[in-house]
C-alpha positions in Angstrom: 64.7 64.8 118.6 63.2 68.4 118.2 64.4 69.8 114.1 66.3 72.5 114.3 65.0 75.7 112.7 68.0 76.1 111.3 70.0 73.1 109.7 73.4 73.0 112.4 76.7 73.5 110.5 79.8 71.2 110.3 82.2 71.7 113.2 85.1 74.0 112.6 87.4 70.8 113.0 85.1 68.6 110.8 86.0 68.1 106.9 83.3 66.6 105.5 82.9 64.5 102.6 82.7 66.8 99.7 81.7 65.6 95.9 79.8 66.6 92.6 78.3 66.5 89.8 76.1 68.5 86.8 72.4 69.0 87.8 70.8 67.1 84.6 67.8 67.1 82.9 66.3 64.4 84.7 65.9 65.7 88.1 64.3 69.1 86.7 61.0 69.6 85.8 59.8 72.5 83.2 61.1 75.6 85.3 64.3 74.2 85.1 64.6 74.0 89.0 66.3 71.1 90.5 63.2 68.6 91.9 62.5 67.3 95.3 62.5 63.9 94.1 65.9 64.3 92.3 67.2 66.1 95.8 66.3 62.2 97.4 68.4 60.9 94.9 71.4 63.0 95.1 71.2 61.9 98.8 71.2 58.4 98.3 74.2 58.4 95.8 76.3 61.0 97.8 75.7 58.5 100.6 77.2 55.7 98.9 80.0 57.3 97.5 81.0 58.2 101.3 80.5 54.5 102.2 83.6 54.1 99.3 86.3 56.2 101.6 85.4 54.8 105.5 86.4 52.1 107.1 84.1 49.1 106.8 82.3 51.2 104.3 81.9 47.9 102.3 79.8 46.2 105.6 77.8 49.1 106.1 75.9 49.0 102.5 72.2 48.6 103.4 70.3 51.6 105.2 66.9 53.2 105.6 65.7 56.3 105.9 63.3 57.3 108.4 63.2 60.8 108.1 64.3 63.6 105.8 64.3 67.4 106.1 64.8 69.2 103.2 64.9 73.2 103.2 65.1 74.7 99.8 66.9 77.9 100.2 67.6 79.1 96.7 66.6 77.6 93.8 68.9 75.1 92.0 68.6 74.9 88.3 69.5 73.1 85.5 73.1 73.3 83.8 74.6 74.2 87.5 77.6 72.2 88.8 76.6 71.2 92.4 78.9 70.6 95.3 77.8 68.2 97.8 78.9 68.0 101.8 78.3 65.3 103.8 78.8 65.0 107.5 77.5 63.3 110.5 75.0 65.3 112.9 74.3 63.2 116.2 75.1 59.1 116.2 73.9 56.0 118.2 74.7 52.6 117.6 72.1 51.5 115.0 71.2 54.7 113.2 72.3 58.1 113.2 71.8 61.6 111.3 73.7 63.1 108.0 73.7 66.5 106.9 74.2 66.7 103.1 74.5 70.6 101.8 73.5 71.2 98.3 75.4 74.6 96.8 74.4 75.1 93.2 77.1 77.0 90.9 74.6 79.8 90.5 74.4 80.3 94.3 71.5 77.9 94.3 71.3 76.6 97.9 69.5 73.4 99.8 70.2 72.1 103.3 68.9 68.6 104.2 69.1 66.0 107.3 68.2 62.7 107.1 67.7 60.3 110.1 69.1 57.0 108.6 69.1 53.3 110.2 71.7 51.2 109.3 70.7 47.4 108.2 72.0 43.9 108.6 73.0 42.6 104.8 71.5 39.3 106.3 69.9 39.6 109.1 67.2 42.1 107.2 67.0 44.1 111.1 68.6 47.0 112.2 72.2 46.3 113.2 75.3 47.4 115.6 77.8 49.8 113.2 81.2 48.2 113.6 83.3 50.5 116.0 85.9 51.5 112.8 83.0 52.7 111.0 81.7 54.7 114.5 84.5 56.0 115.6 84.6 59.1 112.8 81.1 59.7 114.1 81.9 59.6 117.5 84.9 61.9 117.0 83.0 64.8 115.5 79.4 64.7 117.1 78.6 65.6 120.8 75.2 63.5 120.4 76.1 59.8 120.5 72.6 58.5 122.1 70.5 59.4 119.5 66.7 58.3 119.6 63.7 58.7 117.5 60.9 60.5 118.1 58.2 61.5 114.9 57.6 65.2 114.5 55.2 64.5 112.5 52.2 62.8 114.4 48.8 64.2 113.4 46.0 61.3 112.3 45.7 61.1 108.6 42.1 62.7 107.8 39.4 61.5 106.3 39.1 61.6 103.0 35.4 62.9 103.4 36.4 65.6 105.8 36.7 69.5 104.0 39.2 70.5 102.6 41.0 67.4 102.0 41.4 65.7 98.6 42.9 62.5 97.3 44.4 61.8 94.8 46.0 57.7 93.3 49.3 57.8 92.7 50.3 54.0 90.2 53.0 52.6 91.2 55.6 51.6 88.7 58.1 48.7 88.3 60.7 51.0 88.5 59.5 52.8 91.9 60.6 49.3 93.7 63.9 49.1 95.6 66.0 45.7 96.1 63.6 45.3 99.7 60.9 45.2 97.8 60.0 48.3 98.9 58.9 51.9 97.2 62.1 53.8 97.1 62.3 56.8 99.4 62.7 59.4 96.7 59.7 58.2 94.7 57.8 59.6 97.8 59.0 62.5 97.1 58.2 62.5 93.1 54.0 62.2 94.6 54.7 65.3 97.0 55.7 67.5 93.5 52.4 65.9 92.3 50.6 67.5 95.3 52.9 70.4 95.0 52.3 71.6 91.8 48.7 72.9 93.2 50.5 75.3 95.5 52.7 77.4 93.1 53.7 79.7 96.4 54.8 77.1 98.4 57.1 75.3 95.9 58.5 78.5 94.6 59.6 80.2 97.8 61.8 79.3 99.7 60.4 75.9 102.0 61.0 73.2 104.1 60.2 69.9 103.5 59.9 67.2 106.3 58.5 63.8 105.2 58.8 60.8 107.4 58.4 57.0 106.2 56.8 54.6 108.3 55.7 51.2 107.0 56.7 50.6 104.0 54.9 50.9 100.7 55.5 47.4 98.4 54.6 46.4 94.7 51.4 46.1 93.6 49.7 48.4 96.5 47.2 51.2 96.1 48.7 54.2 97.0 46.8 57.2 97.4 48.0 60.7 98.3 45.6 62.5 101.3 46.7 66.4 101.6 45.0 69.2 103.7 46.6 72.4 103.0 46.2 74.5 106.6 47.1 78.4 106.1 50.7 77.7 105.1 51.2 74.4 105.7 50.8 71.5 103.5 50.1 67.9 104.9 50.6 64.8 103.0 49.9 61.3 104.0 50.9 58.3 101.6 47.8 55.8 102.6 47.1 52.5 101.3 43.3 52.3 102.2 43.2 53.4 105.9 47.0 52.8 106.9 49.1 56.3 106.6 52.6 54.8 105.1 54.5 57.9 105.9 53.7 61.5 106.0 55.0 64.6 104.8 54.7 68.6 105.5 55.7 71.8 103.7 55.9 74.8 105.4 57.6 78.4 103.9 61.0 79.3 105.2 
């Protein structure tokens, strides 16, 4: 799957899921500007409050995320009301893609598409979507045999090699998700770490791809590697020599 350089739009016949909510203190830092980390989380909670108006919603409550783009259009800022718009992008069985748009009150604007793979409750693997939850998907998307392919496939550098620097990033108790796992968006909490050493990246407009691959657990030392290239901005999220998931920012 080649990403779009532009996000696609809902179909004319599509309504999609629409919700909403204040942008809060918490997910802005000291420029008032809504955070990349607190974008992850308004992804995971619109995503669940979808899962409360489909059918089988209730059997379909454990995914992953494998890859997020996030393009930050206009900046979101504190105090806004946001509306939120949800709507399925290309399907297969076992996982498929969501765009979520972001429109701030103040004509703040972010786009985002996230490649998610739905989980078995018990079996812990990825598992079969039940055809009632499907069939919305398959109704409104013209891609229904999705596959994955990373975008993002450059070998981590080493840390020794110029121009790259790393940087340890502690884990906290309350990075860890019910899997045991470092919650997506706290990946994205280290990026504004990395970030906030490229002022003109993170306040023009950008895109943000970052894709997770094995997962990061409790008690592991995680160390950010970046190389900044012209414009771009790489991220890796290593635990010694194994790259965890990567990330890029580019200007849009």
């Amino acid at each position: 799957m080649v990403i779009p350089s532009v996000l696609p739009e809902s179909p004319a016949a599509l309504t999609p899921f629409e919700t909403g909510w204040p942008v809060r203190l918490a997910d802005t830092g000291g420029d008032q500007r809504l955070r990349l980390d607190g974008v992850a989380r308004y992804l995971q909670d619109v995503g669940y409050d979808h899962l409360e108006v489909l059918d089988d919603g209730d059997l379909h409550r454990l995914w992953v995320v494998r890859r997020t783009v996030i393009d930050a259009l206009k900046p979101i800022e504190f105090g806004e009301w946001v509306t939120l718009r949800r709507w399925p992008s290309a399907t297969s069985s076992r996982w498929c893609t969501m765009r979520v748009q972001i429109c701030g009150s103040g004509g703040g604007l972010v786009e985002t598409e996230g490649f998610l793979i739905h989980f078995g409750t018990e079996s812990g693997v990825p598992a079969r979507m039940s055809d009632r939850f499907l069939a919305p998907m398959l109704a409104c998307t013209s891609e229904h045999r999705l596959r994955w392919k990373a975008e993002l496939a450059d070998s981590m550098p080493w840390a020794d090699e110029s121009g790259v620097r790393t940087q340890p990033f502690p884990l906290r108790v309350t990075d860890i998700d019910l899997l045991d796992h470092v919650n997506n968006a706290v990946y994205l909490t280290a990026l504004e770490e990395v970030l906030a050493d490229h002022a003109e990246l993170k306040s023009n407009p950008h895109r943000v791809v970052i894709e997770y691959g094995k997962p990061v657990r409790s008690g592991e030392d995680l160390q950010l590697v970046s190389r900044r290239t012209g414009s771009c901005l790489d991220v890796w999220f290593a635990v010694g020599a194994d790259a965890r998931g990567v990330a890029r920012v580019t200007p849009r």
